[in-house]
C-alpha positions as CSV (number, residue, x, y, z in Angstrom):
1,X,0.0,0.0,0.0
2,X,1.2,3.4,-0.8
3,X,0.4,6.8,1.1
4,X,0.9,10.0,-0.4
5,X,0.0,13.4,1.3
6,X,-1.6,15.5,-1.0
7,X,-2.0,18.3,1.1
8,X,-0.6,19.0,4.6
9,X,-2.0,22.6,5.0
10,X,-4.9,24.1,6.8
11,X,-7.9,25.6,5.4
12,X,-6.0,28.5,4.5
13,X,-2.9,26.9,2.9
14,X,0.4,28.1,3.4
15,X,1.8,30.7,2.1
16,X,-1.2,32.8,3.6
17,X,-2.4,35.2,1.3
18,X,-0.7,38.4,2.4
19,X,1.1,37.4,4.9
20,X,5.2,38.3,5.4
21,X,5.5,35.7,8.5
22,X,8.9,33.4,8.4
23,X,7.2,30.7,7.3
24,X,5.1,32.5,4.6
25,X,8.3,34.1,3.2
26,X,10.1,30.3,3.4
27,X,11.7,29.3,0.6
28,X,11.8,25.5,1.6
29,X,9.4,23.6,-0.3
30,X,8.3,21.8,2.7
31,X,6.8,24.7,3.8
32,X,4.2,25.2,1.3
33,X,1.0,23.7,2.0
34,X,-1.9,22.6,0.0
35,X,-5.1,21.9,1.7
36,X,-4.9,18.3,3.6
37,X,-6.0,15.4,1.5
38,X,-4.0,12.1,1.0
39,X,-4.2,9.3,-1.7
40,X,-3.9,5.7,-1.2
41,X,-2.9,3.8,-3.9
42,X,-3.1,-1.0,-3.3
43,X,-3.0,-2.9,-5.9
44,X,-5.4,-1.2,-8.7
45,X,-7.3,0.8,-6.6
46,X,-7.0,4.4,-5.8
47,X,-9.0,6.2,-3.0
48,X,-8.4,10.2,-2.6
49,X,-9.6,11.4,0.9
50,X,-11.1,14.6,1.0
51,X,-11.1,17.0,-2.1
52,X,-10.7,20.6,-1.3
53,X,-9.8,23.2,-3.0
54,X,-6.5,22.2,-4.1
55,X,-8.1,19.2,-5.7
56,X,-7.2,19.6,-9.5
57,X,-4.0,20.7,-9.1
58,X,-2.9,18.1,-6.1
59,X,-4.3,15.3,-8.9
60,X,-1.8,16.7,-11.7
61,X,1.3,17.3,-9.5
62,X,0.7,13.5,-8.3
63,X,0.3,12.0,-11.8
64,X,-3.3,10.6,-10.7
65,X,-4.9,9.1,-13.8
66,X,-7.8,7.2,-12.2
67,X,-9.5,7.2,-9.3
68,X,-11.9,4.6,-7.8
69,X,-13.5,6.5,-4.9
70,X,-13.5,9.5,-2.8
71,X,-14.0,9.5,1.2
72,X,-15.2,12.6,2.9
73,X,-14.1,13.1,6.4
74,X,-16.8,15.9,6.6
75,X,-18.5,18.9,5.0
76,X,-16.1,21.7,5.7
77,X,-15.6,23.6,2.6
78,X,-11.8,23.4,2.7
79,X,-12.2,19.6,2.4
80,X,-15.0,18.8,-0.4
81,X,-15.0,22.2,-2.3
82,X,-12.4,21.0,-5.7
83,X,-15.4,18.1,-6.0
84,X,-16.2,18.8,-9.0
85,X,-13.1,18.6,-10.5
86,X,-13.9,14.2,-10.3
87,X,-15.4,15.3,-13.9
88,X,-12.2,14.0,-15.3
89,X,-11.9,10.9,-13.6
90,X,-15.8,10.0,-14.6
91,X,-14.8,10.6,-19.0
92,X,-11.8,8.5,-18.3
93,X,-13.7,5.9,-16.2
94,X,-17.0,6.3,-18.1
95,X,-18.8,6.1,-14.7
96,X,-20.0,8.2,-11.7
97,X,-17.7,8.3,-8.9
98,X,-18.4,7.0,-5.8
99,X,-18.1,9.4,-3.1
100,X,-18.2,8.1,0.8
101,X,-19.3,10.0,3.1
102,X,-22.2,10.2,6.7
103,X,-25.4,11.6,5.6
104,X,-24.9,14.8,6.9
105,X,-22.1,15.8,4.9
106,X,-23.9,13.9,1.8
107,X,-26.7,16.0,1.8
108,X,-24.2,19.1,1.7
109,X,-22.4,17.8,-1.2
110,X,-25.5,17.8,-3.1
111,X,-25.9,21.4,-2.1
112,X,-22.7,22.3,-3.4
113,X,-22.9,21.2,-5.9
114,X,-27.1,20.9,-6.3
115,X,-26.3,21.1,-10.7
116,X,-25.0,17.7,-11.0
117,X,-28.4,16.5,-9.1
118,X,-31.1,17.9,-11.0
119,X,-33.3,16.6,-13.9
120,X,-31.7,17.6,-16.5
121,X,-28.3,16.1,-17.1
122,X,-26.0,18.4,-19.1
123,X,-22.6,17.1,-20.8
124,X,-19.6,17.7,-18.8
125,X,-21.7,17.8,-15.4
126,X,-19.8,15.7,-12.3
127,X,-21.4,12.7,-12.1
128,X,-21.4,11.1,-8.6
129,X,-22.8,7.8,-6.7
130,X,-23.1,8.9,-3.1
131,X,-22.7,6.0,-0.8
132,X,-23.9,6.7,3.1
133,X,-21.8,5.0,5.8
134,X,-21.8,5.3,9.8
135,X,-19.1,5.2,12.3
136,X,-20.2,1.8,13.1
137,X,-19.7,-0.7,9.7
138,X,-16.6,-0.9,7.9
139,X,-16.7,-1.0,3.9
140,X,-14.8,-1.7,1.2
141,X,-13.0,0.2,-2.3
142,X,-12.0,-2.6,-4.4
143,X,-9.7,-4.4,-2.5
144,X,-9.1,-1.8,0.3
145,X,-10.9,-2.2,3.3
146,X,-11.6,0.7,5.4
147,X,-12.6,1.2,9.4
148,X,-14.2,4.2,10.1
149,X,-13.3,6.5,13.1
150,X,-15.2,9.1,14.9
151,X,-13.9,11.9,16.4
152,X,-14.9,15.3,17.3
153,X,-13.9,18.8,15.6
154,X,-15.1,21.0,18.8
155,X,-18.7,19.9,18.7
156,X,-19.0,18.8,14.8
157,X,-18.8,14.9,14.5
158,X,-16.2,14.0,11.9
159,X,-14.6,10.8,10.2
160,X,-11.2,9.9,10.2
161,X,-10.2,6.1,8.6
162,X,-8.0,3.4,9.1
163,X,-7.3,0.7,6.4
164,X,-5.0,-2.1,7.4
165,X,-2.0,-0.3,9.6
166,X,-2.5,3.0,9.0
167,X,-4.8,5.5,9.7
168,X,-5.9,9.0,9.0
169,X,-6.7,11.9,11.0
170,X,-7.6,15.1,11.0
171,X,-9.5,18.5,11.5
172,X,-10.3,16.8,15.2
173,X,-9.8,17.8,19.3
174,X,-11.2,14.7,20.4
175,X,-10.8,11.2,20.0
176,X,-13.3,9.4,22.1
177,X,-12.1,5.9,23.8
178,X,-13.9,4.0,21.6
179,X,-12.5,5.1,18.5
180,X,-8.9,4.7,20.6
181,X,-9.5,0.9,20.5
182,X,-9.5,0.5,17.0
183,X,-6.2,2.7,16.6
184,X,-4.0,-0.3,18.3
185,X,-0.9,-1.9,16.1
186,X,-0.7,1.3,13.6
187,X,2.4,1.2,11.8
188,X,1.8,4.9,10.6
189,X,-1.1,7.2,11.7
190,X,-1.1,10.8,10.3
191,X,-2.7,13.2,12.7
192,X,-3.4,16.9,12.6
193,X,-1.3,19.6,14.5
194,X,-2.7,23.3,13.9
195,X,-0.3,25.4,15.7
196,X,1.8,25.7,19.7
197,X,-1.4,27.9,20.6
198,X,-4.7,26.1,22.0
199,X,-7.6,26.3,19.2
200,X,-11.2,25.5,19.9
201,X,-11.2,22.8,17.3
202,X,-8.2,21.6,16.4
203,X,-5.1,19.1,18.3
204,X,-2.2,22.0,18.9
205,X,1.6,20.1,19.0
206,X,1.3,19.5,22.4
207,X,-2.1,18.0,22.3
208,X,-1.7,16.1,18.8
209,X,1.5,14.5,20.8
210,X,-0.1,13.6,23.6
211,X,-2.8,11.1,21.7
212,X,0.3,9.9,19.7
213,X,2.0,8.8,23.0
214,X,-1.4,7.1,23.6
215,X,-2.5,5.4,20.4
216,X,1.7,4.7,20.5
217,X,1.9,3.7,16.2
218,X,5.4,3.0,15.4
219,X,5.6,6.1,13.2
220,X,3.4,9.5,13.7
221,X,3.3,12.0,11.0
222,X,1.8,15.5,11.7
223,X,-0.6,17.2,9.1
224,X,-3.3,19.9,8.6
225,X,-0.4,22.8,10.1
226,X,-0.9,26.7,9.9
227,X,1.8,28.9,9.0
228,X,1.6,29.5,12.8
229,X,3.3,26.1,13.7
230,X,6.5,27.3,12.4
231,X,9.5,26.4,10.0
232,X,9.5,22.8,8.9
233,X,13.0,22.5,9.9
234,X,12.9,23.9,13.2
235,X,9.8,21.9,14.5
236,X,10.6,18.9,13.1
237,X,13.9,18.9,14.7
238,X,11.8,19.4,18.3
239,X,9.7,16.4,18.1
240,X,10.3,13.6,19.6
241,X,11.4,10.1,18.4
242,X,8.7,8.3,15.8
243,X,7.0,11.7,15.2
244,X,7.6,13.9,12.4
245,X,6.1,17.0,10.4
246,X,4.2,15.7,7.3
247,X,4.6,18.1,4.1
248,X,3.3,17.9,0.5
249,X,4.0,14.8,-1.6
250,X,5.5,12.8,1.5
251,X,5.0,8.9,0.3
252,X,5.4,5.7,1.9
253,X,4.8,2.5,1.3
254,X,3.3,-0.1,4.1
């Protein structure tokens, strides 16, 4: 299985628009940030978690020619809103895509984007299967088998996943205990880390490291980062052993 982060930024991205911080004005490449997303890539299958903004252009810089399915880990716009850009995918696959998600944030993709839904089906419209699923029942892309885990983004229910020994999450402050039992014997779980400051929604450093020494995976990656974290070299030098600042286009194979 192969992992790619598409995206390591938050909603925002980084560079900032018109801001002159150190990390805006970086010239390290590992400090420019799409909007989060990652891809997972077994076998033939290929599964793209989330779609925001970034979505076209985080699909060309990875050399994505198909795609089997998207999973939504909620309706935030900064994580469905390039969904329309699966256009592509449906004239090479001559099919809908299938796009995963709870009901809630189901019913706002078909708000967004309410023109692909209607009657009257134009050419060049997205076309999309939605598929419901729950916190409670696994389910299956091809030959990828994915475990679905709650958590809470301040009061907002949202989905992170975990398919064999890795696991994906983000946009969260809480991870209730029973989603923490079916985080044991990760080899890699990515996790977001907004910033050093407290935020009402979001894991800062210290918190995101905290769960890490919990759920204890034998490698943590750190994802979904503000400009306000810092440098990519200086953080990631701070951490400590087994956990490391993600950053756009990281792979790795399990």
């Amino acid at each position: 299985m192969k992992i790619t982060l598409l995206g390591t930024g938050t909603s925002q991205g980084v560079p900032v628009i018109g801001c002159s911080c150190r990390v805006c004005n970086s010239v390290d490449k590992k400090d420019k940030r799409l909007r989060s997303s990652v891809l997972i890539e077994y076998d033939h299958t290929t599964v793209v978690i989330d779609t925001g903004p970034d979505f076209r252009y985080q699909m060309l810089r990875a050399k994505v020619k198909n795609l089997d399915a998207v999973l939504l880990t909620h309706e935030h716009y900064d994580h469905l809103a390039g969904l329309d850009d699966i256009r592509a995918f449906n004239r090479i696959r001559k099919s809908p895509m299938d796009v995963f998600a709870e009901k809630r944030t189901l019913k706002r993709v078909e708000q967004e984007l309410d023109y692909a839904f209607g009657d009257r089906k134009f050419p060049g419209l997205p076309s999309i299967e939605m598929i419901e699923i729950n916190e409670n029942d696994n389910f299956s892309v091809g030959n990828i088998e994915f475990t679905p885990l709650r958590t809470l983004h301040h009061k907002l229910p949202v989905l992170g996943f975990r398919c064999g020994d890795f696991a994906y999450i983000t946009d969260t402050n809480f991870i209730p205990e029973e989603t923490m039992e079916k985080l044991h014997g990760l080899k890699v779980l990515v996790i977001n880390a907004l910033r050093i400051e407290l935020h009402v929604s979001h894991f800062n450093l210290e918190q995101a490291i905290e769960q890490i020494q919990k759920i204890k995976p034998g490698r943590a990656i750190l994802t979904h980062i503000s400009h306000q974290l810092g440098l990519y070299e200086e953080v990631n030098a701070s951490l400590p052993t087994g956990i490391e600042l993600g950053y756009d286009m990281m792979s790795f194979e399990l």
